[in-house]
C-alpha positions as CSV (number, residue, x, y, z in Angstrom):
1,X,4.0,25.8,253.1
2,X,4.9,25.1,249.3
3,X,3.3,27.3,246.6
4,X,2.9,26.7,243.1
5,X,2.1,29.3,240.2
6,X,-1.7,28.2,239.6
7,X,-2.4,28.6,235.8
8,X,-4.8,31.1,236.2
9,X,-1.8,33.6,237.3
10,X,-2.1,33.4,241.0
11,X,-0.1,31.6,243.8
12,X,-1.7,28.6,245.2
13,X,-1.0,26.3,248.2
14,X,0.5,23.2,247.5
15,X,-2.4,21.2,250.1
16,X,-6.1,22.5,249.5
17,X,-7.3,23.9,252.9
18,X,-11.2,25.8,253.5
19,X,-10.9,29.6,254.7
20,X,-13.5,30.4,257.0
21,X,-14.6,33.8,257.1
22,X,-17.5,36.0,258.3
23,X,-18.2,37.2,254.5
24,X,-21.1,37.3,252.1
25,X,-20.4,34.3,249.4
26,X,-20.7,36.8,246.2
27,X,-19.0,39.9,248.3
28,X,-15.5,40.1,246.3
29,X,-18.0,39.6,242.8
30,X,-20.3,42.7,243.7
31,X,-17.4,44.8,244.9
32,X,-15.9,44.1,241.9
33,X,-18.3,45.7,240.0
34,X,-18.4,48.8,242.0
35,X,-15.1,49.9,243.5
36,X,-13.5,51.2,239.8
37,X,-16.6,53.6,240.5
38,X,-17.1,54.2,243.7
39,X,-16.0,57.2,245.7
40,X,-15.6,55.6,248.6
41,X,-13.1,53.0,247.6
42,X,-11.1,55.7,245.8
43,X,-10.9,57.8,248.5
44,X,-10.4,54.8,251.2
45,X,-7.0,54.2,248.6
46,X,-5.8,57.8,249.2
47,X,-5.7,57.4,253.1
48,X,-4.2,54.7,252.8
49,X,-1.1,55.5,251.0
50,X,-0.9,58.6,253.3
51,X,-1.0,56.2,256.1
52,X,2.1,54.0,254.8
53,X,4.0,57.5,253.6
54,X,4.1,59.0,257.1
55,X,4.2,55.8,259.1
56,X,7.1,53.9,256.6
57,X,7.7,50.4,257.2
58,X,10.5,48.2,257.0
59,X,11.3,45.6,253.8
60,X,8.2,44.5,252.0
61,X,4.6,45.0,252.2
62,X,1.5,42.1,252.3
63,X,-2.8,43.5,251.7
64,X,-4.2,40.8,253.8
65,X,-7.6,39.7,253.2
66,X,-6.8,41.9,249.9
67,X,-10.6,41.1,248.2
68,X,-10.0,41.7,244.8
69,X,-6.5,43.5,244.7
70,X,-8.3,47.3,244.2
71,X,-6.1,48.9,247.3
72,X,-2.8,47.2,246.9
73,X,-3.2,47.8,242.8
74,X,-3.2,51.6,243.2
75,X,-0.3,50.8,246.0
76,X,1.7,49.4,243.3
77,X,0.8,52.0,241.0
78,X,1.3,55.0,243.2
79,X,4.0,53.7,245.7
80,X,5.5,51.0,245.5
81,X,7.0,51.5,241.7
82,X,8.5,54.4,242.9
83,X,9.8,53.1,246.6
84,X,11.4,49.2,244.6
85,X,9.6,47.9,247.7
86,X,8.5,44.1,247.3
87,X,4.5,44.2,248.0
88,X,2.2,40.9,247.7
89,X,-1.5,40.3,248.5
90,X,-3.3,37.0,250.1
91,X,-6.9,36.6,250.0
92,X,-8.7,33.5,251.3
93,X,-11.5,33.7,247.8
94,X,-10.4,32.1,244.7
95,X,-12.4,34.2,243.1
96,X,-10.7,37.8,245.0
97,X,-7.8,36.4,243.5
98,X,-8.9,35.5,239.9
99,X,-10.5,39.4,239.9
100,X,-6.4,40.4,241.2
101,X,-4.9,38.8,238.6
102,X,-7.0,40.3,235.7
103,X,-6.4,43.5,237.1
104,X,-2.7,43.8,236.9
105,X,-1.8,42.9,240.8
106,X,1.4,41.2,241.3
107,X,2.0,39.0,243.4
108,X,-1.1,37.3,244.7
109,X,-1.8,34.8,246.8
110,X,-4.2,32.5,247.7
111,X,-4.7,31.4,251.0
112,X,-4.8,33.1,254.9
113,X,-2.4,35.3,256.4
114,X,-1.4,32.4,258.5
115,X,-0.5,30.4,255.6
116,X,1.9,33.3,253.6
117,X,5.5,33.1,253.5
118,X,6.2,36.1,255.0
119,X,10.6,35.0,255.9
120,X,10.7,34.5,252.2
121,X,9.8,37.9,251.2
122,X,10.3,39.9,254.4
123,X,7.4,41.4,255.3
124,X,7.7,44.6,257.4
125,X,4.3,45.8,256.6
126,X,1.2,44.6,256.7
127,X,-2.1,45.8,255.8
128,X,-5.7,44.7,257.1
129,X,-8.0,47.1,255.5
130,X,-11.9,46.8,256.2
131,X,-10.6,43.1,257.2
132,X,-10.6,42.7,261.5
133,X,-14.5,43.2,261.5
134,X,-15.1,40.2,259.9
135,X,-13.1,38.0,262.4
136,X,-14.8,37.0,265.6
137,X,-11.2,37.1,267.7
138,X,-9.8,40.3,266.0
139,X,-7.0,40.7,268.2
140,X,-5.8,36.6,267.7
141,X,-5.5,38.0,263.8
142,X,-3.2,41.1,264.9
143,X,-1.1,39.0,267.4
144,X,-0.6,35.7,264.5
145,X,0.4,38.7,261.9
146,X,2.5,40.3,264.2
147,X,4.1,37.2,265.2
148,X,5.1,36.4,261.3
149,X,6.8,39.8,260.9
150,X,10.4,41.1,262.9
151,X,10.4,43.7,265.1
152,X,9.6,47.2,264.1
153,X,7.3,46.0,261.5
154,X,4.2,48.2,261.2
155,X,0.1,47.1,261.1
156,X,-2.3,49.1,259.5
157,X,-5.3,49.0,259.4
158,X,-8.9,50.4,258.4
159,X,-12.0,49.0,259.9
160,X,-16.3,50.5,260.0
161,X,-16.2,52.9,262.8
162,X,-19.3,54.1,265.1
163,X,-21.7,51.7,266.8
164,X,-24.7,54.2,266.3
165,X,-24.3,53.4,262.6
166,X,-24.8,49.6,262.5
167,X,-27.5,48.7,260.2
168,X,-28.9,45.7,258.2
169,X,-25.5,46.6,256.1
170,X,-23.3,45.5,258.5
171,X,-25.1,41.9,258.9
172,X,-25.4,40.8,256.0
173,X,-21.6,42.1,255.2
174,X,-20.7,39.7,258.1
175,X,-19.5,41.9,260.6
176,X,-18.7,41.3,264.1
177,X,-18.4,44.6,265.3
178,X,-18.1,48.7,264.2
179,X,-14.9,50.5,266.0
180,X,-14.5,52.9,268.6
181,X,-12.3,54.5,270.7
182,X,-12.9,51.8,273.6
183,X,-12.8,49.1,271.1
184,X,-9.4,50.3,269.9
185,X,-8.5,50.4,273.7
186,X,-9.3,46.5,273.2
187,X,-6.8,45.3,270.8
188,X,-4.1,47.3,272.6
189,X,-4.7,45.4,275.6
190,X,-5.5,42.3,274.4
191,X,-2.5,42.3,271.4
192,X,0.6,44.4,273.6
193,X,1.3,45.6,270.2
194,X,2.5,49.6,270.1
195,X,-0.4,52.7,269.4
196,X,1.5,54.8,266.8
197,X,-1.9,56.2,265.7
198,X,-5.4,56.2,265.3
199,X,-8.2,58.6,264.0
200,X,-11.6,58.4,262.9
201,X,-12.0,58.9,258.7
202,X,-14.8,60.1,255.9
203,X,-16.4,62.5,258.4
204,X,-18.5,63.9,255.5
205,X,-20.5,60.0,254.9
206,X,-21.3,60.2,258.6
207,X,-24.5,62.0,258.2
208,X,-25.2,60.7,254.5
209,X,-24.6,56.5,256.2
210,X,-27.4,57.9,258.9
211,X,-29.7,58.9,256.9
212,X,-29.5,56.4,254.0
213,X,-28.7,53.5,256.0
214,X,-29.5,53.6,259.9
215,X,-32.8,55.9,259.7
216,X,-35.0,54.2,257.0
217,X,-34.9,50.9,259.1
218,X,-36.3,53.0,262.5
219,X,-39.5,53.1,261.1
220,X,-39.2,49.7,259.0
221,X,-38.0,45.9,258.9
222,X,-34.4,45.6,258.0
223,X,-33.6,44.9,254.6
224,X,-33.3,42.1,252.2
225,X,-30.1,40.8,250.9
226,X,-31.8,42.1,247.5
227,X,-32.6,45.4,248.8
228,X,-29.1,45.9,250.4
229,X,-27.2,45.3,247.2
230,X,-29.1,47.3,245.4
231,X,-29.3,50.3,247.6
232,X,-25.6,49.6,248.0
233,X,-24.8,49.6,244.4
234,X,-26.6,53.5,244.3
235,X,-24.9,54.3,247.1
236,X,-20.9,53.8,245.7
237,X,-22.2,54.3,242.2
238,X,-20.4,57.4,240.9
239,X,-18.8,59.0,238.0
240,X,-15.9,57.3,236.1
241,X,-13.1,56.3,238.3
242,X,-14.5,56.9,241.6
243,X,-14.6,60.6,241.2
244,X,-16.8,63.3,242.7
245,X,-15.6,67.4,242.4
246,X,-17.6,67.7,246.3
247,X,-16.3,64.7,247.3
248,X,-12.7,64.9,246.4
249,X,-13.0,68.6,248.4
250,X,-14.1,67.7,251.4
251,X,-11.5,64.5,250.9
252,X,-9.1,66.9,250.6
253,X,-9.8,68.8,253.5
254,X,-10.1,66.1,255.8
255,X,-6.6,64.8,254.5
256,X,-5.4,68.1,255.7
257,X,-6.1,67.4,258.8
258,X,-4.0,64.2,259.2
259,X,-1.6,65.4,257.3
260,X,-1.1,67.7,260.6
261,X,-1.5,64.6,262.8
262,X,-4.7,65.8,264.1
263,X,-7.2,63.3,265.1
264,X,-10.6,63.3,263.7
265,X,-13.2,62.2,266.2
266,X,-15.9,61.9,263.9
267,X,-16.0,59.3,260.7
268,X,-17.6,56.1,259.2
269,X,-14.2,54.2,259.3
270,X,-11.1,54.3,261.7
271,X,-8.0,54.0,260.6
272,X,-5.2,52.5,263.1
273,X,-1.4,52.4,262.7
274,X,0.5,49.8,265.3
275,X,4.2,48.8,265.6
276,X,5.4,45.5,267.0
């Protein structure tokens, strides 16, 4: 597929094609205006990069399903200056991409994974971060970005872990599914690609996601879209730059761990690491 350099700054399929995915309409907007502040996001970032220091990866790296560029920015800042390694981002939302753009990301895309020109820029990495649970056949994505990339390429990946902790948060965010063990048993069966790792994450929101998010709606109706954004919004709102002194410890504790290759088996997300 042909590209052009859209005037707006990002790279834009030659034909117009329609992305379906399970996704709130305004998601990338409202993320937008939380993630510089959120904890959560910050913290997600720091995992990450630990995940592609200790994994590595071959040639250049693509955020699929990037939003609105906030992981693969800090990638670029933290890593990927200092490694000379190509890195790109694709993101089915125009608007994702516009919010990418203005915040310094190079390199993005517009379209779907299955659309990128990964030969041209050889991709070795890919990332799918909070991405698989909003595609009905999860392992179909794995196997297509898999397919795209040469062998001993690397997939990592981040998704909502623990099935006791769906809540009205989870529909209206468009998910199919929250991770488990057995569920990660799944895509290695269904996809053949390699387990290099996998451990549960952010132990510490497990008991603060229960109680603000699963608990409440025991004794109640779900929640509205309106009341889920805005309980949302309280929840990631923090101090400047995503910052919290009790957070960042008990961050920094759990990092620990992995950095030991221990397994955690409690956590609100799950982070998996697979070779092809």
């Amino acid at each position: 597929m042909n590209f052009y350099r859209h005037e707006l700054g990002f790279w834009e399929p030659q034909s117009s094609e329609q992305y379906a995915a399970s996704y709130p309409a305004a998601g990338n907007a409202r993320c937008y205006e939380i993630e510089a502040r959120s904890h959560w996001f910050s913290a997600r970032n720091r995992t990450i990069e630990w995940a592609l220091r200790h994994f590595g990866f071959p040639g250049g790296f693509l955020d699929v399903g990037a939003g609105n560029g906030f992981q693969l920015q800090y990638l670029q800042q933290n890593l990927f200056r200092q490694t000379g390694a190509y890195s790109a981002m694709c993101e089915p939302g125009v608007d994702g991409c516009v919010n990418a753009v203005q915040r310094g990301v190079a390199n993005v895309y517009h379209c779907d994974a299955g659309s990128f020109p990964f030969g041209e820029h050889g991709i070795g990495g890919i990332g799918l971060f909070d991405v698989i649970e909003h595609i009905e056949d999860d392992s179909g994505l794995l196997q297509q970005a898999a397919r795209a990339c040469p062998p001993g390429s690397r997939l990592f990946i981040t998704v909502p872990a623990g099935k006791g902790l769906w809540s009205s948060v989870d529909t209206y965010a468009g998910h199919f599914r929250r991770y488990d063990d057995g569920e990660f048993d799944r895509l290695v069966s269904e996809t053949g690609l390699t387990p290099l790792y996998q451990t549960r994450f952010f132990s510490y929101y497990s008991p603060m996601v229960w109680l603000l998010r699963v608990f409440p709606e025991m004794f109640r109706r779900p929640y509205t879209t309106e009341e889920i954004v805005r309980r949302e919004a309280k929840f990631h709102h923090g101090r400047r730059e995503g910052r919290s002194p009790v957070l960042d410890r008990l961050h920094g504790l759990e990092m620990r761990q992995l950095d030991r290759r221990r397994r955690l088996a409690v956590g609100t997300s799950m982070l998996m690491v697979f070779g092809t």
